[in-house]
C-alpha positions as CSV (number, residue, x, y, z in Angstrom):
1,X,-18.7,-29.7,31.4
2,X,-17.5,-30.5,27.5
3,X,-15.5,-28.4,25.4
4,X,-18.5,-27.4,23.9
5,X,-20.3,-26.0,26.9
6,X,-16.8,-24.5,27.8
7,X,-16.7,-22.7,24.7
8,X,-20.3,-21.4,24.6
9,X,-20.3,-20.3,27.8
10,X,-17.1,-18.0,27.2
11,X,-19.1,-16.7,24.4
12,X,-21.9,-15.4,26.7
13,X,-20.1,-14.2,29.1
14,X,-17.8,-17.2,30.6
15,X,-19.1,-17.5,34.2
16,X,-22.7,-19.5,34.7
17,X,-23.9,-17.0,37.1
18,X,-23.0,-14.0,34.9
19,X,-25.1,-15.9,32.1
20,X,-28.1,-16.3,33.9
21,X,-27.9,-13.1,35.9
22,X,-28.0,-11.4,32.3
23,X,-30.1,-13.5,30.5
24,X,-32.7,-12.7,33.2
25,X,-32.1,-8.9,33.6
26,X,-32.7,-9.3,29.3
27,X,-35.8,-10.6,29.9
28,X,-36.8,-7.8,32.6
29,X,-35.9,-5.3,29.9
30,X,-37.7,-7.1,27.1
31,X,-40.9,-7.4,29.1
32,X,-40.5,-3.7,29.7
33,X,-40.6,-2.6,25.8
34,X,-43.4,-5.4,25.0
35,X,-45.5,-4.2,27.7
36,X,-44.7,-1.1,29.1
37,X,-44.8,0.0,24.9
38,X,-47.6,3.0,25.4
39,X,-46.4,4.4,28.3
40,X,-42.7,4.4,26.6
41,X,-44.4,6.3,23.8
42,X,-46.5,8.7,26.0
43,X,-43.3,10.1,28.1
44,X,-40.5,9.6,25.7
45,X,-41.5,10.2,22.9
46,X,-39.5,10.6,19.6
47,X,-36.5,10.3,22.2
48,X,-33.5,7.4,22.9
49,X,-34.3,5.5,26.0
50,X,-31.8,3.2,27.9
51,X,-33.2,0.2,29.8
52,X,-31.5,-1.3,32.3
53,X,-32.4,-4.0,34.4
54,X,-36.0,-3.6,34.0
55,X,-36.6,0.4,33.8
56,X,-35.5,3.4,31.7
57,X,-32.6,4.4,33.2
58,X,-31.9,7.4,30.8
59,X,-33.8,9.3,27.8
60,X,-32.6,11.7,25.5
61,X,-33.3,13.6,22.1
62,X,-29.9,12.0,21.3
63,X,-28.2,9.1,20.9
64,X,-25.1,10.8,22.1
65,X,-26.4,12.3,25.4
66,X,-28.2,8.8,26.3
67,X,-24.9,7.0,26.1
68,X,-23.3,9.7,28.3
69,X,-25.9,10.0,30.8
70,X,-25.7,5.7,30.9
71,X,-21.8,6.0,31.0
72,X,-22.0,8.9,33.9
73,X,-24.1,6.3,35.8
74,X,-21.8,3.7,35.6
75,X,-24.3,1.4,33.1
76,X,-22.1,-0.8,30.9
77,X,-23.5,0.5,27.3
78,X,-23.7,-3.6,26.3
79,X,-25.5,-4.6,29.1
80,X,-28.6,-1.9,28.5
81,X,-31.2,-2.1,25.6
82,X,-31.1,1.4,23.9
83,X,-34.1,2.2,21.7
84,X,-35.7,5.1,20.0
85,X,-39.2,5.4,20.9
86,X,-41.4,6.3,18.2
87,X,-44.8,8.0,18.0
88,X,-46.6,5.5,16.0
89,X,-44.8,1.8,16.6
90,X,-44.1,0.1,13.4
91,X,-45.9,-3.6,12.5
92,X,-43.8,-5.5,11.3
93,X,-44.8,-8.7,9.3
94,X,-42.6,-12.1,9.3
């Protein structure tokens, strides 16, 4: 491995398991938003959901209370996607 790989590396998270283990529990979670969207927005809405390795492991009115109830079950707050769940999702155009 170059210095270059070393370096990146350390900037996702240093070991090569570690990356990929996260970097596939991501794409769990994003797979979960895109297509799990309506049913997000049917039983939480206008609430803060935390995702975590593939399913809503917490929900709340606020973003306070989710990061407790993720802290009191020992999820690392930068390893879960937290998101508030609209009524009516936004489009955005690019």
């Amino acid at each position: 491995m170059n210095d270059f790989e070393t370096h990146l590396l350390e900037q996702l998270g240093g070991v090569p398991d570690e990356v990929v283990t996260d970097l596939r529990a991501f794409s769990e979670t994003a797979r979960v938003l895109s297509d799990e969207q309506e049913n997000l927005i049917s039983k939480h809405p206008l609430q803060w959901v935390g995702i975590y390795e593939g399913r809503v492991s917490a929900s709340s009115r606020t973003l306070t209370s989710l990061m407790g109830s993720l802290e009191s079950q020992g999820i690392p707050a930068n390893k879960a996607v937290v998101r508030f769940i609209e009524k009516n999702q936004s489009t955005l155009i690019l």
